[in-house]
C-alpha positions as CSV (number, residue, x, y, z in Angstrom):
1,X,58.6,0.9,130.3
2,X,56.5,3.4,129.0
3,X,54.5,3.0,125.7
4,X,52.6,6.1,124.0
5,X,50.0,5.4,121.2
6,X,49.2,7.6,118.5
7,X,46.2,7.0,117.0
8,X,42.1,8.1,116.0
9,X,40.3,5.4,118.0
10,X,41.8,5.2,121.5
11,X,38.9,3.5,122.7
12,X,40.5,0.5,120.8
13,X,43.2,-0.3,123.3
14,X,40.8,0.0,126.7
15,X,40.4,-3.6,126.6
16,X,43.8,-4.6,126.0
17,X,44.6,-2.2,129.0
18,X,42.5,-3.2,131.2
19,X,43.1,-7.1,131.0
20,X,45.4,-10.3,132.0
21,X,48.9,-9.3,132.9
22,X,48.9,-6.2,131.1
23,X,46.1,-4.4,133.5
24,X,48.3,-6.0,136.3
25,X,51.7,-4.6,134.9
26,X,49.9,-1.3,134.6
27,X,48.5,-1.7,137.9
28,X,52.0,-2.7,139.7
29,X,53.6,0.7,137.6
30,X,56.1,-1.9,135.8
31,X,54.5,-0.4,132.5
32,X,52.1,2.1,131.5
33,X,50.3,2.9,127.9
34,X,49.1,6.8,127.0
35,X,47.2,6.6,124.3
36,X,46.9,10.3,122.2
37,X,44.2,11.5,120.4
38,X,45.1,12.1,117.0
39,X,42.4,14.4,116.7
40,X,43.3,16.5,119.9
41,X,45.5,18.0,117.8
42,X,43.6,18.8,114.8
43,X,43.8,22.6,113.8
44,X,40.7,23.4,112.6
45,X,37.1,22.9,114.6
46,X,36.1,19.3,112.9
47,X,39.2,17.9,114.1
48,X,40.5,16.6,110.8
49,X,42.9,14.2,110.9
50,X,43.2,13.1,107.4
51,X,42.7,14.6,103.5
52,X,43.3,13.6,100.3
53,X,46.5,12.4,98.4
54,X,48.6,15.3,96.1
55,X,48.8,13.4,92.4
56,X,45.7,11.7,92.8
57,X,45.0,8.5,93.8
58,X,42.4,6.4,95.7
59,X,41.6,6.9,99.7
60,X,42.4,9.2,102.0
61,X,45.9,9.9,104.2
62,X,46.9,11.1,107.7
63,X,48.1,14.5,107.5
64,X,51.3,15.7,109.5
65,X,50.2,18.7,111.5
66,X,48.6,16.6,114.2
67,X,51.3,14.0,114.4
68,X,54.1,16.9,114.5
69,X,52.3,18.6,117.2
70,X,51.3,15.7,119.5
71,X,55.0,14.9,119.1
72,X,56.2,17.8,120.1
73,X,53.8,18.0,123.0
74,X,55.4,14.7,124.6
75,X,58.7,16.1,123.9
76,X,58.2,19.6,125.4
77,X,57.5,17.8,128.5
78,X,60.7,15.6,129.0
79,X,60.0,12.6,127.0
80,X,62.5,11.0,124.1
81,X,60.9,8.1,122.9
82,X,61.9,5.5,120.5
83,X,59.6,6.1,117.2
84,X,57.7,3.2,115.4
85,X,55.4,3.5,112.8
86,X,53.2,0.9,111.6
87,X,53.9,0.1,107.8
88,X,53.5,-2.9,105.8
89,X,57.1,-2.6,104.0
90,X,58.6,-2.3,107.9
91,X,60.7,-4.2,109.7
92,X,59.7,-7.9,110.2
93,X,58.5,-7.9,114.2
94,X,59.3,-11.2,115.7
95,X,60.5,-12.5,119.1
96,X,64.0,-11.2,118.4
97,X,63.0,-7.8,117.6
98,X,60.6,-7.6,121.1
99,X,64.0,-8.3,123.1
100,X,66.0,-5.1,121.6
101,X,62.7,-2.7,122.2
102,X,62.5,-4.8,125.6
103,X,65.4,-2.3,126.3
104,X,64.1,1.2,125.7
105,X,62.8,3.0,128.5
106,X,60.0,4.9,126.2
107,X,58.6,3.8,123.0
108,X,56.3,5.6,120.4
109,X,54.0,3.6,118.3
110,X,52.3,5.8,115.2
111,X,49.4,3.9,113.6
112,X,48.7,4.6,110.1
113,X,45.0,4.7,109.0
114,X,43.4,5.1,105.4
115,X,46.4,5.2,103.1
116,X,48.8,5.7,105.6
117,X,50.7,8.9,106.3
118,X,52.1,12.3,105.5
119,X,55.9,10.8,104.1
120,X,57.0,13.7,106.0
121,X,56.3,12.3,109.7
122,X,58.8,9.4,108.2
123,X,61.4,12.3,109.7
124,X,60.7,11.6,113.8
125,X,60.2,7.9,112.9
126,X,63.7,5.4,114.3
127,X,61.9,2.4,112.9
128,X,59.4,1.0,109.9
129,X,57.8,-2.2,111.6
130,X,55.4,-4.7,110.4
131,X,53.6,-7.6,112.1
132,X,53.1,-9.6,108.9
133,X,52.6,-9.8,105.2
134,X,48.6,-8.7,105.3
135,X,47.2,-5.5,105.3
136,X,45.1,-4.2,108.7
137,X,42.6,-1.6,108.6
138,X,44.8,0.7,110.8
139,X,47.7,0.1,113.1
140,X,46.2,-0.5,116.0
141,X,45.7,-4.1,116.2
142,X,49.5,-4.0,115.2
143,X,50.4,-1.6,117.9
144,X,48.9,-4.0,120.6
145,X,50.4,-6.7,119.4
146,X,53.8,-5.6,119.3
147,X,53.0,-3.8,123.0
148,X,51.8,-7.8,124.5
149,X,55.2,-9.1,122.8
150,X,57.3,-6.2,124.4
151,X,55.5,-5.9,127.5
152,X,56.0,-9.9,128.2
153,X,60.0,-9.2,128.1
154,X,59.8,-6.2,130.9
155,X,61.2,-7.4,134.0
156,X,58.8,-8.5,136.5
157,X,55.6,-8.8,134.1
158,X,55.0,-12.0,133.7
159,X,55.4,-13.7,136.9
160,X,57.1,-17.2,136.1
161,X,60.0,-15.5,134.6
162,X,61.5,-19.3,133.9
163,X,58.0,-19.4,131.6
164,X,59.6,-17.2,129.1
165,X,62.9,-19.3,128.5
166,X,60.2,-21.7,127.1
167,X,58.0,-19.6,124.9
168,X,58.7,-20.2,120.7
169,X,60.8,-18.4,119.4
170,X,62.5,-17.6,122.9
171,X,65.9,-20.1,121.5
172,X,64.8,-19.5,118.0
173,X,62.7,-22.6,118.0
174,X,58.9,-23.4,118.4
175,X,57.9,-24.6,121.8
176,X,57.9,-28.4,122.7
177,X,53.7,-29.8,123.6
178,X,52.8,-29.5,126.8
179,X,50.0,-31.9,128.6
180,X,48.2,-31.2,132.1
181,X,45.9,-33.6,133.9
182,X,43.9,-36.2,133.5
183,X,46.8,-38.4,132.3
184,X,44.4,-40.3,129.9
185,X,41.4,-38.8,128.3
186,X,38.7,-40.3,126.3
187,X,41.8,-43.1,125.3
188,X,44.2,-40.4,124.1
189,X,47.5,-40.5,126.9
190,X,49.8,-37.8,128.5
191,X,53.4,-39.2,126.4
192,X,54.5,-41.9,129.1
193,X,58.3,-40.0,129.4
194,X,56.8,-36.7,131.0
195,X,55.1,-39.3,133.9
196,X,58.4,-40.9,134.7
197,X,60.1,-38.5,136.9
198,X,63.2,-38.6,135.0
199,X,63.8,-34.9,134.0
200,X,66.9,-35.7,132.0
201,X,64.9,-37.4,130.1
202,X,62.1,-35.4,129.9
203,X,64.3,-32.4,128.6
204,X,65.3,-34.6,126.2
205,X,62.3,-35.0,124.6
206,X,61.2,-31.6,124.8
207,X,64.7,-30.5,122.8
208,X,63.6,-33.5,120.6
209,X,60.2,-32.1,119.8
210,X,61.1,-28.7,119.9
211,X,63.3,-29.8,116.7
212,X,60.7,-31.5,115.9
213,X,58.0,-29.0,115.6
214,X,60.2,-26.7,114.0
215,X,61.4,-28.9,111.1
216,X,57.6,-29.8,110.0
217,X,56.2,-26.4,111.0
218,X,59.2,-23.2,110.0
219,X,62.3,-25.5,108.9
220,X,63.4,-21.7,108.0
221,X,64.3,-20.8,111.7
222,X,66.8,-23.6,111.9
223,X,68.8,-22.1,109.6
224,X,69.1,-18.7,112.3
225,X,70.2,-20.9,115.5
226,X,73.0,-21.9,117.3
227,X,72.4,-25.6,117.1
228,X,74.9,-28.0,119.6
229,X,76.5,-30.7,118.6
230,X,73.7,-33.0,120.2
231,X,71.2,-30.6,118.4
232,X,72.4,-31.4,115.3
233,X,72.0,-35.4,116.1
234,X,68.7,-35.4,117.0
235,X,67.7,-33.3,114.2
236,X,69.6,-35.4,111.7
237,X,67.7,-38.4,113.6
238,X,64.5,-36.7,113.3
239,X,65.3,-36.3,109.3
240,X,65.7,-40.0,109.5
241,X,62.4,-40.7,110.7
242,X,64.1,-42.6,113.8
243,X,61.5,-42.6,116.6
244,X,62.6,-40.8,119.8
245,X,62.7,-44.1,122.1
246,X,64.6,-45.6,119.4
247,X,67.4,-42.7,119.6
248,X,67.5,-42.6,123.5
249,X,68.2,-46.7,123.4
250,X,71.0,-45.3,120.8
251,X,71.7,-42.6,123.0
252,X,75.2,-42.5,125.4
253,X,73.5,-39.2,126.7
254,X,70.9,-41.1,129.5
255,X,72.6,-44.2,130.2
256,X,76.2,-42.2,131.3
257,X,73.7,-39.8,133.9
């Protein structure tokens, strides 16, 4: 997977490069980031970048020559990447999203700065995306985040593969809690199911409070999941306030494995 980065402050994504599994990724060639200088491609000897907006109007906006001709540049030598731009109307970028970029082989991330940008750049751009319902003071932080989501998805990255079937979001639900040791700390305890060696129970539970979660937390995402049949029991369980113990005792599910 190969990610370039248009932008006026490349500096900003040397720390993201250069850390956790990212810098590893890089490092193992199962990614790699160019960042471009906006301003390499100024045309006049200030490097401009950006100028005021026709009709008036506050701040100041990217112009298009640079963009156009750093594009170009990439494309003259081979590239076809997929084109993003950073806009707070986009695309909402969630985990579903990350998956179907997870599967181009080259992706293009524009950030916007100021204003945002020439409309006319809007004509080498395949997607509009936004990170959330706030407004950044460019695109960058956007762009890394949406790199880290992608990245995580590209085979080989992240080494536990099996740790990404049980990421949020990764079913369409938030993750279940998780506990390490010591098994009590300063009186609060580690949930006595996860120390009894029964996984089938233990999964349980975790679907339980994965339901759980989600129902107090972003009741909106049950409405975009495949549920099961014993989904749909537990959660109308939950909704009942029945305690988990209560509902395995209830439960067929334990006592016929």
């Amino acid at each position: 997977m190969k990610f370039f980065v248009f932008t006026i402050f490349p500096q900003f994504f040397e720390g993201f490069k250069n850390t956790g599994i990212i810098s590893k990724a890089i490092k193992e060639g199962k990614i790699s980031i160019e960042t471009i200088n906006l301003r390499d491609f100024a045309e006049d000897k200030h490097k401009t970048v950006d100028d005021v907006v026709y009709g008036g109007g506050p701040g100041m906006l990217l112009k298009p020559e640079p963009i156009f001709k750093a594009y170009k540049n990439i494309i003259n030598k081979g590239h076809k990447p997929y084109v993003l731009i950073t806009e707070p109307w986009g695309k909402k970028f969630d985990q579903q999203f990350a998956k179907q970029l997870s599967q181009k082989e080259e992706i293009l991330i524009i950030c916007g700065r100021y204003e945002g940008v020439d409309e006319r750049v809007k004509e080498i751009v395949d997607e509009e995306v936004s990170i959330g319902d706030f407004i950044l003071s460019g695109g960058e932080p956007a762009a890394i985040v949406i790199m880290d989501a992608v990245s995580r998805l590209v085979p080989g990255v992240v080494g536990d593969k099996d740790s990404l079937k049980v990421d949020s979001f990764s079913d369409g639900l938030l993750g279940y809690p998780n506990y390490t040791r010591p098994a009590e700390y300063e009186g609060k305890k580690v949930p006595q199911v996860l120390l009894s060696g029964n996984h089938k129970l233990i999964n349980l539970w975790r679907r339980w409070k994965q339901l759980e979660r989600t129902l107090e937390k972003r009741p909106d995402l049950l409405k975009k999941v495949n549920l099961s049949k014993e989904d749909l029991k537990m959660l109308e369980a939950i909704k009942q306030g029945i305690e988990f113990d209560r509902y395995v005792k209830q439960s067929s599910i334990i006592k016929n494995n």
